[in-house]
N, CA, C and O atoms as a DFTB+ gen file, in Angstrom:
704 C
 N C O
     1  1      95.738     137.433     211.241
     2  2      97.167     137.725     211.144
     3  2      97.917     136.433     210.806
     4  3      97.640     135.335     211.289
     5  1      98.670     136.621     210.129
     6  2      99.325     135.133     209.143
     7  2     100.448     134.731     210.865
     8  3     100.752     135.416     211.841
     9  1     100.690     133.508     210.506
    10  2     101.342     133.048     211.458
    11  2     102.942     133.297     211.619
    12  3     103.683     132.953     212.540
    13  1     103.307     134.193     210.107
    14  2     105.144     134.466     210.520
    15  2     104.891     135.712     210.940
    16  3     105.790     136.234     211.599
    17  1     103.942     136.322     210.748
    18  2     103.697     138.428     211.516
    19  2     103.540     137.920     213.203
    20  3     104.283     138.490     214.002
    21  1     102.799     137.097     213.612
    22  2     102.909     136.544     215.383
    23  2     103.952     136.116     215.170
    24  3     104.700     136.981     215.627
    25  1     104.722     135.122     214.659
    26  2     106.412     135.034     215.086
    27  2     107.047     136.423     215.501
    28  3     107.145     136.838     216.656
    29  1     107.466     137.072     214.334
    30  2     107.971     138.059     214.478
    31  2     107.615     139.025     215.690
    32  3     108.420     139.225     216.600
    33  1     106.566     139.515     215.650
    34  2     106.097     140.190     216.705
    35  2     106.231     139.698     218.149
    36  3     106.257     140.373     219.178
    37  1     106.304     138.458     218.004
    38  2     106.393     137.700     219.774
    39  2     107.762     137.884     219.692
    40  3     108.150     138.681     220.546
    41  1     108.912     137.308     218.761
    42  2     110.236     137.416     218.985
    43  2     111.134     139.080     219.235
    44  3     112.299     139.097     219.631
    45  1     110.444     140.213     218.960
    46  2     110.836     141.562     218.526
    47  2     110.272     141.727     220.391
    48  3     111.099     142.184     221.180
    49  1     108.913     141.334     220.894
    50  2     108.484     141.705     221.931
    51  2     109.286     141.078     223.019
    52  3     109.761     141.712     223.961
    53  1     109.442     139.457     222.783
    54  2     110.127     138.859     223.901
    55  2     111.828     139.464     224.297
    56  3     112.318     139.929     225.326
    57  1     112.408     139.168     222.842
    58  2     113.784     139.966     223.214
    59  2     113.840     141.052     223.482
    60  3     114.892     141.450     223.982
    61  1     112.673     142.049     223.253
    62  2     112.849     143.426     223.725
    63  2     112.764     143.262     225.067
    64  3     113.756     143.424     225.776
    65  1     111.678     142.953     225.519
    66  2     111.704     143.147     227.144
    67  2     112.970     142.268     227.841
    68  3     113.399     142.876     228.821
    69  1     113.633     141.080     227.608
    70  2     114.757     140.508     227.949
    71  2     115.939     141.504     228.181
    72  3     116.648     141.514     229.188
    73  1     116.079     142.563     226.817
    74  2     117.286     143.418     227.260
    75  2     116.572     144.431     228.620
    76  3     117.382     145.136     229.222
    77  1     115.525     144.469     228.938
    78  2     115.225     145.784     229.933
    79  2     115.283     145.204     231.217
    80  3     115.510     145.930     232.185
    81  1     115.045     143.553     231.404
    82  2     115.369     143.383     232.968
    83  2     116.376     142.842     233.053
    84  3     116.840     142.090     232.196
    85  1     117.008     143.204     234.361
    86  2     118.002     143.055     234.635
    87  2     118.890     141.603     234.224
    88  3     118.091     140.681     234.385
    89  1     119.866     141.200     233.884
    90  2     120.756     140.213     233.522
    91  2     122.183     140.811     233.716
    92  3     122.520     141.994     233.762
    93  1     123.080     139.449     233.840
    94  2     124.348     139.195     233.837
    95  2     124.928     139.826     232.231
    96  3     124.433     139.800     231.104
    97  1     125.909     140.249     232.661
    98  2     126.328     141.160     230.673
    99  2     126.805     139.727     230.181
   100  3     127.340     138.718     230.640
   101  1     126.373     140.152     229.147
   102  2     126.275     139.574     227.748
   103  2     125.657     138.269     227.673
   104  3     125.938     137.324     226.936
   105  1     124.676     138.392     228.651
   106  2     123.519     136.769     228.545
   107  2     122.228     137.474     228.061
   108  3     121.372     138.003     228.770
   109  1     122.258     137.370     226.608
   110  2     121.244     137.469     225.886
   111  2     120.810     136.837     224.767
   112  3     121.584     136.008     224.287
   113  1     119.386     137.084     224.031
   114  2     119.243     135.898     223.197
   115  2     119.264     136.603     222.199
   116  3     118.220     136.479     221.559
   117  1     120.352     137.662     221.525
   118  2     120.255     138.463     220.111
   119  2     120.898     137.759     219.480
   120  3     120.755     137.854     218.261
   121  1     122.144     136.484     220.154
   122  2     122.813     136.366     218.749
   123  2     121.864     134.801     218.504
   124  3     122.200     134.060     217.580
   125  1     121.152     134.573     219.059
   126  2     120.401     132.935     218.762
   127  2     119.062     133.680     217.628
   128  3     118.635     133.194     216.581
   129  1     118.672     134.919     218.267
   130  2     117.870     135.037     217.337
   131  2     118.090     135.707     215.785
   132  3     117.148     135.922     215.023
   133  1     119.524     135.996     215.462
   134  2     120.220     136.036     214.397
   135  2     119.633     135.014     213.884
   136  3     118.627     134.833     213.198
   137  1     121.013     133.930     214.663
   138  2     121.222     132.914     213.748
   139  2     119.759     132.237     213.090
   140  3     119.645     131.658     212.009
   141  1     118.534     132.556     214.269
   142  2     117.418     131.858     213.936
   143  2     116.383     132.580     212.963
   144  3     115.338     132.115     212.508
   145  1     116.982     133.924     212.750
   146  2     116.240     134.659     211.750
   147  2     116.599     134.390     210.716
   148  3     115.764     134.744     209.883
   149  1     118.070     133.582     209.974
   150  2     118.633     133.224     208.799
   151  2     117.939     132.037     208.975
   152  3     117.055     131.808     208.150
   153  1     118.123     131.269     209.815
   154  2     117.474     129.684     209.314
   155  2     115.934     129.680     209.556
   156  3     115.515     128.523     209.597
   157  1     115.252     130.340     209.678
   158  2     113.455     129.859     209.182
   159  2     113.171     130.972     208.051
   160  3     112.537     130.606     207.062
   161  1     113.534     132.090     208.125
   162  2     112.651     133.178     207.726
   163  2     113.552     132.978     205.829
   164  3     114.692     132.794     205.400
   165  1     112.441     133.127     205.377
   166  2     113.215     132.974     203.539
   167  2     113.328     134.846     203.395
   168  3     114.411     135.365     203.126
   169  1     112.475     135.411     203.544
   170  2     113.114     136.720     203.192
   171  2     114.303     137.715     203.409
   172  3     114.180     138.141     204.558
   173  1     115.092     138.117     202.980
   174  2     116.502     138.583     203.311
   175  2     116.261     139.339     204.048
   176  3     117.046     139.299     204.995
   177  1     114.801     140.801     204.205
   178  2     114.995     141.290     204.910
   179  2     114.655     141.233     206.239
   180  3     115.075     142.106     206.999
   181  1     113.804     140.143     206.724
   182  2     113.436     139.641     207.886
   183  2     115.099     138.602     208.249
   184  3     115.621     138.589     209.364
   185  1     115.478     138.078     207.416
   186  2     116.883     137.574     208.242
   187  2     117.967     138.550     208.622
   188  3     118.824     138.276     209.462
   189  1     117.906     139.688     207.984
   190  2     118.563     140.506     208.460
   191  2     118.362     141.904     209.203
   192  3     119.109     142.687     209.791
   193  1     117.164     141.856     208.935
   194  2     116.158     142.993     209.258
   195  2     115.652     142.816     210.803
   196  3     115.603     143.830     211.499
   197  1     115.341     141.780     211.256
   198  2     115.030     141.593     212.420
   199  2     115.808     141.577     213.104
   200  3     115.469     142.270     214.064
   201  1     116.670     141.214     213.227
   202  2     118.173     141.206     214.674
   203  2     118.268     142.508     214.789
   204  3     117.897     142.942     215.879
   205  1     118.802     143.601     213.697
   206  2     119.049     144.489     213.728
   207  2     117.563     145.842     214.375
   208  3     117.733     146.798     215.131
   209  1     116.528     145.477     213.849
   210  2     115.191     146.086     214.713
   211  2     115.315     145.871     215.876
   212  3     115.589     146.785     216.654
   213  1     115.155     144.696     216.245
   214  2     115.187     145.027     217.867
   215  2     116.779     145.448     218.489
   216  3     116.635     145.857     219.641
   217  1     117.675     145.457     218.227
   218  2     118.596     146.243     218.712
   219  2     118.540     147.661     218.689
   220  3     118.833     148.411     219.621
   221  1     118.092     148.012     217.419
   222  2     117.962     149.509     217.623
   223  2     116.716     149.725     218.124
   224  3     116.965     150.405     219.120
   225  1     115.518     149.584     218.078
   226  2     114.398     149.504     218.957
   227  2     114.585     149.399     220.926
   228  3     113.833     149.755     221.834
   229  1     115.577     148.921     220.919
   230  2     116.238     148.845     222.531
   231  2     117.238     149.864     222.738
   232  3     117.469     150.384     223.829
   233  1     117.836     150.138     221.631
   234  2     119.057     151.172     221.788
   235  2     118.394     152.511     221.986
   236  3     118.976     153.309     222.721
   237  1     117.190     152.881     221.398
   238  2     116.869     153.714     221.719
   239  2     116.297     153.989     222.627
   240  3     115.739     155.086     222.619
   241  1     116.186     153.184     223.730
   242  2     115.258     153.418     225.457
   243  2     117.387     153.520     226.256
   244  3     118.036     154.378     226.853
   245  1     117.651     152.153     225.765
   246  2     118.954     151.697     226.168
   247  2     120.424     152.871     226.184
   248  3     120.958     153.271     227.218
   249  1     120.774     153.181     225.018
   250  2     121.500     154.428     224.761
   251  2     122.701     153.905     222.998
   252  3     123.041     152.869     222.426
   253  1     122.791     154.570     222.923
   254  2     123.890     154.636     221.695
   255  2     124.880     154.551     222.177
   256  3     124.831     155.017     223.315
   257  1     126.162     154.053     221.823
   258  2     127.457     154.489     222.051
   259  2     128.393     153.849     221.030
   260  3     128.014     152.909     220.332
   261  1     129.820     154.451     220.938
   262  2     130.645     153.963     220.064
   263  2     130.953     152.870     219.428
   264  3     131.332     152.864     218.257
   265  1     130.777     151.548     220.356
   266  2     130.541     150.237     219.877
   267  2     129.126     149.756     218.978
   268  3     128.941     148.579     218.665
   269  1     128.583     150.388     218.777
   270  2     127.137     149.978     217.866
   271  2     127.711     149.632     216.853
   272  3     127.505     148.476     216.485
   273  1     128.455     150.331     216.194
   274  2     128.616     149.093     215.036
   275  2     129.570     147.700     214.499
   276  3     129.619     146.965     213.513
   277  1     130.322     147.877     215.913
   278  2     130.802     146.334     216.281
   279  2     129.766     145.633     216.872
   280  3     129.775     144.402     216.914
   281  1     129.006     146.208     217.264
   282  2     128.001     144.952     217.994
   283  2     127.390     144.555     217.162
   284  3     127.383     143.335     216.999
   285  1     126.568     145.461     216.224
   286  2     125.426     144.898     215.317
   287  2     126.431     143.889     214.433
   288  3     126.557     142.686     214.662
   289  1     126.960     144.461     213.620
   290  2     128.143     143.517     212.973
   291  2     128.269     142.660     213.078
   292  3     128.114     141.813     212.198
   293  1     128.716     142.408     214.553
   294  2     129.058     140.710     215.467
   295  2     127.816     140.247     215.000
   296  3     127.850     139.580     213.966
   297  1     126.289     140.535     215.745
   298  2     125.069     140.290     215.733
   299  2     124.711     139.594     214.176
   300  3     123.911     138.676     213.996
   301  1     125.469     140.240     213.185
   302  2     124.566     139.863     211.850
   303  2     125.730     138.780     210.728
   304  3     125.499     138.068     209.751
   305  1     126.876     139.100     211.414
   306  2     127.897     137.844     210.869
   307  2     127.504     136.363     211.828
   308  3     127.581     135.270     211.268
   309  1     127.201     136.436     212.896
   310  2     126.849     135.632     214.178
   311  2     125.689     134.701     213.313
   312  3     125.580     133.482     213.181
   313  1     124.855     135.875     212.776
   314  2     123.658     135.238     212.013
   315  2     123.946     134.286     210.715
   316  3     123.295     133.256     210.543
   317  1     125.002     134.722     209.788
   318  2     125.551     133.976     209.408
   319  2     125.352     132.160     209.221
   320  3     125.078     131.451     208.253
   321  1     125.688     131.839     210.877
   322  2     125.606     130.352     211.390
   323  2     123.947     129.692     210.564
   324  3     123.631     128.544     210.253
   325  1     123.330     130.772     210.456
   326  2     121.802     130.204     210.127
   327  2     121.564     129.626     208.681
   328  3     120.544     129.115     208.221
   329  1     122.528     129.802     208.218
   330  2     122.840     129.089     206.434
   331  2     122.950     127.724     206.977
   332  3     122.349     126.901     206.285
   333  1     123.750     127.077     208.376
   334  2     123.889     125.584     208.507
   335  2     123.018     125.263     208.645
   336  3     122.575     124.361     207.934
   337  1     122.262     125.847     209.678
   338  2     121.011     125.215     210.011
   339  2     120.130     125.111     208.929
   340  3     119.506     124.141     208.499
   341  1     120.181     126.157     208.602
   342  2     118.928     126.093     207.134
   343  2     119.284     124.980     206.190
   344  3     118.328     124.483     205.595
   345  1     120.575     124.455     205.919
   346  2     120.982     123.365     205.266
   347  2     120.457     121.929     206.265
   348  3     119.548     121.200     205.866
   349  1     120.908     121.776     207.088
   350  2     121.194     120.730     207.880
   351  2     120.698     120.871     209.333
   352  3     121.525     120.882     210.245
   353  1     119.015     121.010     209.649
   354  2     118.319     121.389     210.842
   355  2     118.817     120.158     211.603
   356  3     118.473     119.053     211.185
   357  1     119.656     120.263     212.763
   358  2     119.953     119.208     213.942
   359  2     119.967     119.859     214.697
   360  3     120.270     121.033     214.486
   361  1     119.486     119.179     216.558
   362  2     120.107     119.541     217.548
   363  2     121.675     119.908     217.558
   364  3     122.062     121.065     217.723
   365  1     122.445     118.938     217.388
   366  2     123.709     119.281     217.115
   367  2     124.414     120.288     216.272
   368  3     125.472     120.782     216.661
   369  1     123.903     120.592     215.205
   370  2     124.086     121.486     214.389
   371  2     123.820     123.089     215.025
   372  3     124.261     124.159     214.604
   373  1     123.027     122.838     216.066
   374  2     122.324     123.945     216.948
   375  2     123.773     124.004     217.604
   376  3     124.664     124.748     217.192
   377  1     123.866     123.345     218.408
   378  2     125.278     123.420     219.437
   379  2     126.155     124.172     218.582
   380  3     126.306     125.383     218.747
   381  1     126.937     123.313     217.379
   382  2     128.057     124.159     216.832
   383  2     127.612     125.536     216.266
   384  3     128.677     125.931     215.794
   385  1     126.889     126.309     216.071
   386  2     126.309     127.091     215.196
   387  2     126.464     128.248     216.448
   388  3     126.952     129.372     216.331
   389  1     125.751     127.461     217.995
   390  2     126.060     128.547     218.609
   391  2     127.355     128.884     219.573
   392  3     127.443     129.875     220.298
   393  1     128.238     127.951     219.440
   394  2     130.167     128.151     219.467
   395  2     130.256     129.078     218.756
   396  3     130.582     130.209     219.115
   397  1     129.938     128.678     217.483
   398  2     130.350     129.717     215.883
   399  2     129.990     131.057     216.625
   400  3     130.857     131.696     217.220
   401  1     128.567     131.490     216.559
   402  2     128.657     132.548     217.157
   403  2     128.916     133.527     218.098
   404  3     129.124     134.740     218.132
   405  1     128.837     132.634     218.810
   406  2     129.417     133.205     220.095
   407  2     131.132     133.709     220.045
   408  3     131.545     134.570     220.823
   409  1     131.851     133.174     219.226
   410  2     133.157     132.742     218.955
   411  2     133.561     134.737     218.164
   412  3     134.341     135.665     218.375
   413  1     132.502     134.419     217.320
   414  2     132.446     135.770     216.537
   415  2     131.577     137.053     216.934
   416  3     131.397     138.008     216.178
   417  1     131.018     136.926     218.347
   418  2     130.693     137.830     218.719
   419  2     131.326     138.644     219.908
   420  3     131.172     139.684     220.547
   421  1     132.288     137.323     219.797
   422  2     133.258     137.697     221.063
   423  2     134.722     138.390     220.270
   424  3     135.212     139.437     220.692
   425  1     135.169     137.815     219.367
   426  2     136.214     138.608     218.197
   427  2     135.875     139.916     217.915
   428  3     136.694     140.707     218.382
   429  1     135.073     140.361     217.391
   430  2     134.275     141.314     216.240
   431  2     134.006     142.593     217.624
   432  3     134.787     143.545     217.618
   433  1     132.832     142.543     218.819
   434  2     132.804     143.136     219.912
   435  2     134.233     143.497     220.231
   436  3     134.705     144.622     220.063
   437  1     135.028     142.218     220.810
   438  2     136.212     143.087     222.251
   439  2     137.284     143.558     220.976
   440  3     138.387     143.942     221.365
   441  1     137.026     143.557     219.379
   442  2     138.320     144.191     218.572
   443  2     137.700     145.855     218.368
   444  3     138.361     146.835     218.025
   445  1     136.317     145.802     218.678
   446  2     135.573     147.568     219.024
   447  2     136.375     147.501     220.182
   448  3     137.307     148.280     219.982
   449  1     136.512     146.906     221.428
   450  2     136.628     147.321     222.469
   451  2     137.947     148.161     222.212
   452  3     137.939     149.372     221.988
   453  1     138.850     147.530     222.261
   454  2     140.329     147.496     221.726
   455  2     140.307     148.881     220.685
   456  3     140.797     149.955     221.034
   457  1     139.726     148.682     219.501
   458  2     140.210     149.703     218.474
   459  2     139.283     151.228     218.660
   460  3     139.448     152.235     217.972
   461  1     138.746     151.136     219.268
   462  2     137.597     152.167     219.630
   463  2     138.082     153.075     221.185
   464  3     138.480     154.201     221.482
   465  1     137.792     151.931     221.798
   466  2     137.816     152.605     223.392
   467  2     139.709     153.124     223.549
   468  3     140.497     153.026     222.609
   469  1     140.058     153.617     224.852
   470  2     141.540     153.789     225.355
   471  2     141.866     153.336     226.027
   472  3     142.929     153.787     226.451
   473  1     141.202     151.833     226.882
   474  2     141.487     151.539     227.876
   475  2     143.063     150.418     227.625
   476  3     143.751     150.002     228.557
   477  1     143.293     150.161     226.271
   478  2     144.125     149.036     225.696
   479  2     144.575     149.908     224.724
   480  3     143.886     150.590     223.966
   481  1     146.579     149.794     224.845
   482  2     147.203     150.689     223.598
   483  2     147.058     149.222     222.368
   484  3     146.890     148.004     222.321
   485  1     147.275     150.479     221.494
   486  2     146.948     149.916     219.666
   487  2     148.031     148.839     219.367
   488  3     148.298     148.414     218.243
   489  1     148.752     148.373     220.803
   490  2     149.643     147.485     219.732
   491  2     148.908     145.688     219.942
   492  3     147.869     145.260     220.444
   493  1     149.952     145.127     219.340
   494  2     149.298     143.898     219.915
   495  2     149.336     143.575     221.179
   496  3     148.314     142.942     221.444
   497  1     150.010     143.697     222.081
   498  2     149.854     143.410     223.605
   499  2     148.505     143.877     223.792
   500  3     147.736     143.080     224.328
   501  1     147.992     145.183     223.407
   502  2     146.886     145.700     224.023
   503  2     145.565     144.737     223.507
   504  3     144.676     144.266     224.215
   505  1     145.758     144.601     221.944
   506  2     144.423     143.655     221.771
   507  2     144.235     142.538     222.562
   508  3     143.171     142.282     223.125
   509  1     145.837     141.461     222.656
   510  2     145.704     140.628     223.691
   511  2     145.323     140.875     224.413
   512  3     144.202     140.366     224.419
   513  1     145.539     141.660     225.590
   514  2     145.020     142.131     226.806
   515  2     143.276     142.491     227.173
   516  3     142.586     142.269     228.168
   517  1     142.963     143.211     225.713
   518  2     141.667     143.431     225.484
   519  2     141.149     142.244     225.655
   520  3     140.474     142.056     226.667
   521  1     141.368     141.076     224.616
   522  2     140.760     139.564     224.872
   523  2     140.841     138.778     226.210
   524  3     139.895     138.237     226.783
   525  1     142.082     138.810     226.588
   526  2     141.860     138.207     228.158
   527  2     141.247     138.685     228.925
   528  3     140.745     138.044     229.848
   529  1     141.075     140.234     228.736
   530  2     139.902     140.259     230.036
   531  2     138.748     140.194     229.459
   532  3     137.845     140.472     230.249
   533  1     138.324     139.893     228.209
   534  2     136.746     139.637     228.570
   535  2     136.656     138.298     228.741
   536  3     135.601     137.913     229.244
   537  1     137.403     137.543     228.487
   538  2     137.003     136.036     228.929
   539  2     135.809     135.537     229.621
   540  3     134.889     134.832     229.208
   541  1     136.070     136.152     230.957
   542  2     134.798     135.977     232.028
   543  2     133.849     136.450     231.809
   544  3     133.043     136.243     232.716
   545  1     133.310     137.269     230.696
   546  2     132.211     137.495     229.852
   547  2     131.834     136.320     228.697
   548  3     130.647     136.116     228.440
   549  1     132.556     135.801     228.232
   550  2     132.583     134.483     227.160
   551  2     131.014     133.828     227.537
   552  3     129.940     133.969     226.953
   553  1     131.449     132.912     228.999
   554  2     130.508     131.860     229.087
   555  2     129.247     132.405     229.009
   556  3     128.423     131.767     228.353
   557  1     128.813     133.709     229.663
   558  2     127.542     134.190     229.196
   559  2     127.257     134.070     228.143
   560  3     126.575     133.060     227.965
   561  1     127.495     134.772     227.076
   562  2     127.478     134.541     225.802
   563  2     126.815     133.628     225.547
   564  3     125.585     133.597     225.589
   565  1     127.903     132.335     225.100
   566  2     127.548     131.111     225.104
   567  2     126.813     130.370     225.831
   568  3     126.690     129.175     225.561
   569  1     126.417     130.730     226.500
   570  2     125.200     129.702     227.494
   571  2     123.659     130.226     226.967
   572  3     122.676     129.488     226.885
   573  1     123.685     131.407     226.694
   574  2     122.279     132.175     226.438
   575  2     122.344     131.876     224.997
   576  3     121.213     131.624     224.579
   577  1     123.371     131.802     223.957
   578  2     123.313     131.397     222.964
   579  2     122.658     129.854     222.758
   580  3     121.778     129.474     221.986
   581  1     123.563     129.017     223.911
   582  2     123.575     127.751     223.398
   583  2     121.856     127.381     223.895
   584  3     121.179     126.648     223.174
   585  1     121.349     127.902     225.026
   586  2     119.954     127.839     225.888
   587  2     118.981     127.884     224.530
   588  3     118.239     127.074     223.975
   589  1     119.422     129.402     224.271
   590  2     118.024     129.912     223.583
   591  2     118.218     128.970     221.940
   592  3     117.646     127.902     221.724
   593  1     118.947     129.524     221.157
   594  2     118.979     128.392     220.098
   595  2     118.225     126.979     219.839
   596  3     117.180     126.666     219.269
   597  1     119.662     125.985     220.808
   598  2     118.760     124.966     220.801
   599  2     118.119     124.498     221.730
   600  3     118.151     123.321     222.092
   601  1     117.220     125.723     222.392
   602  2     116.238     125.118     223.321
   603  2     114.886     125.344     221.905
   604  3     113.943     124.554     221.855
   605  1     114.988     126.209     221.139
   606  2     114.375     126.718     220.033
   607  2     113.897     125.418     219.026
   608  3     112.785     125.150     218.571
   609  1     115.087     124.793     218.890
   610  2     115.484     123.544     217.747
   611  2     114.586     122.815     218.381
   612  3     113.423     122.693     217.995
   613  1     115.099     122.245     219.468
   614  2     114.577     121.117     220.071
   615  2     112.790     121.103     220.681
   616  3     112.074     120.119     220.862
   617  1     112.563     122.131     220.824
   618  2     110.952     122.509     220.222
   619  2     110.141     122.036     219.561
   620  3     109.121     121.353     219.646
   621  1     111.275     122.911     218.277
   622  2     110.454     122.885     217.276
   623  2     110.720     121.124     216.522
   624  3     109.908     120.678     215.712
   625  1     111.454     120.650     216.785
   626  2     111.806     119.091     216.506
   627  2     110.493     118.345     217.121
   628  3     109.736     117.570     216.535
   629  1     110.438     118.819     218.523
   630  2     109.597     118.026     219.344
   631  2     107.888     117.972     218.573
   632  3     107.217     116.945     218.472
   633  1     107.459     119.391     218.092
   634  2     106.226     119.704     217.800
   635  2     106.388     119.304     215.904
   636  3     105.395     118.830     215.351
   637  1     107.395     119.495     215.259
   638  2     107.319     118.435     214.013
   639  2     106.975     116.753     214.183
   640  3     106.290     115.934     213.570
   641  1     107.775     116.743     215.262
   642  2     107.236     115.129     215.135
   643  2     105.896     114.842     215.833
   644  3     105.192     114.093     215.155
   645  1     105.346     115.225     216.993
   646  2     104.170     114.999     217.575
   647  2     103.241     115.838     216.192
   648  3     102.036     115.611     216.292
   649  1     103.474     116.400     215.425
   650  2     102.311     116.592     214.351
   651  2     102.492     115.449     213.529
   652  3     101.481     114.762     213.378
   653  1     103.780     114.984     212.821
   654  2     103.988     114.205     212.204
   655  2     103.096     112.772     212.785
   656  3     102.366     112.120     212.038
   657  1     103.279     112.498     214.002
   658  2     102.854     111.072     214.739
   659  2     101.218     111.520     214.436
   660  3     100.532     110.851     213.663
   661  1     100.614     112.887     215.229
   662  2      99.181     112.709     215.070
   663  2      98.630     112.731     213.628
   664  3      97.570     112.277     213.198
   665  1      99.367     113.207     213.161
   666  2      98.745     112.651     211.195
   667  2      98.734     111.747     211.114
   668  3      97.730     111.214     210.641
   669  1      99.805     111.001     211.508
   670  2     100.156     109.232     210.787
   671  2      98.633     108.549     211.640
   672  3      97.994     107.673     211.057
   673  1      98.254     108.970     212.796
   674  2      97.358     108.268     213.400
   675  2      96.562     108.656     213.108
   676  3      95.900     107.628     212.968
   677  1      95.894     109.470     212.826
   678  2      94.795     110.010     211.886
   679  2      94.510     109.425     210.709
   680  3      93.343     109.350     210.324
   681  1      95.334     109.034     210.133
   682  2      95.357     108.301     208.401
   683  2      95.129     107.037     208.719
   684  3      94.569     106.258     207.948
   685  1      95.702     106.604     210.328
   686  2      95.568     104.818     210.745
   687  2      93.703     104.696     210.680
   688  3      92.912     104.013     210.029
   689  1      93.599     105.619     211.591
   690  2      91.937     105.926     212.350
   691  2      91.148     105.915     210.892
   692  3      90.271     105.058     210.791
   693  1      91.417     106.955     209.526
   694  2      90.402     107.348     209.003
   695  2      90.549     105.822     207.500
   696  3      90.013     105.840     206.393
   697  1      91.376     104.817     208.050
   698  2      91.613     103.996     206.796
   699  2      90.754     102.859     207.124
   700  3      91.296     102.062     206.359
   701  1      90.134     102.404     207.497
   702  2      88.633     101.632     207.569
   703  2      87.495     102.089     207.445
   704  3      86.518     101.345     207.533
């Protein structure tokens, strides 16, 4: 089995089981693995194809409801961020990428909340209102974003260079 079919398959398996045990709402790793399906994977439909599989692959144990297509939405503009990285792979670049998303998964979601649900009238007070109260949902977001991302980066940084170092010493070793 080629080594991006085990990516995929470990990432489709790991985030699946993540949404089934229990967590704090909205600490999950769908929008890191967006963004991280645009920045490694070259095929369009694995960068876009994958976020969206395992959501509906969970939605269907999980349940459907009116917001699905503000969420996925959020989920695949969120992904978006993965054009920087794919330009410009940094830790840091990791950080802002997952503000960015988080930023837009929090817009895109609570404007379903707002334009969908009745709990907030259609004017602007109500969208405001919609946004202030999810606030205290925000930092989740962003923490599981910012965790999983660049705990991801910084990995994979770590295991580029320890290959990089054991080559270079290998070429030291095999040059006499």
């Amino acid at each position: 089995m080629k080594k991006e079919t085990l990516l995929i398959l470990g990432l489709i398996i790991l985030v699946s089981l993540f949404r089934f045990i229990p967590h704090p709402p909205n600490m999950t790793p769908v929008i890191a693995i967006s963004i991280l399906s645009v920045a490694y994977f070259n095929k369009k439909y694995l960068q876009w194809g994958l976020p969206l599989l395992i959501m509906v692959i969970t939605d269907v144990f999980l349940g459907f409801h009116a917001l699905i297509p503000f969420v996925y939405g959020a989920i695949l503009l969120a992904g978006l961020g993965g054009h920087i990285l794919r330009k410009k792979y940094s830790f840091i670049n990791s950080l802002g990428v997952s503000f960015l998303g988080s930023i837009i998964f929090f817009l895109v979601s609570n404007f379903g909340v707002w334009l969908v649900g009745d709990m907030y009238p259609k004017t602007m007070t109500g969208i405001i209102s919609c946004y202030v109260a999810a606030i205290p949902f925000f930092h989740n977001t962003l923490i599981s974003t910012l965790a999983v991302l660049s705990g991801v980066v910084l990995l994979n940084m770590f295991v580029e260079r320890t290959l990089k170092s054991s080559a270079s010493d290998l070429a030291k070793d095999n040059s006499y």
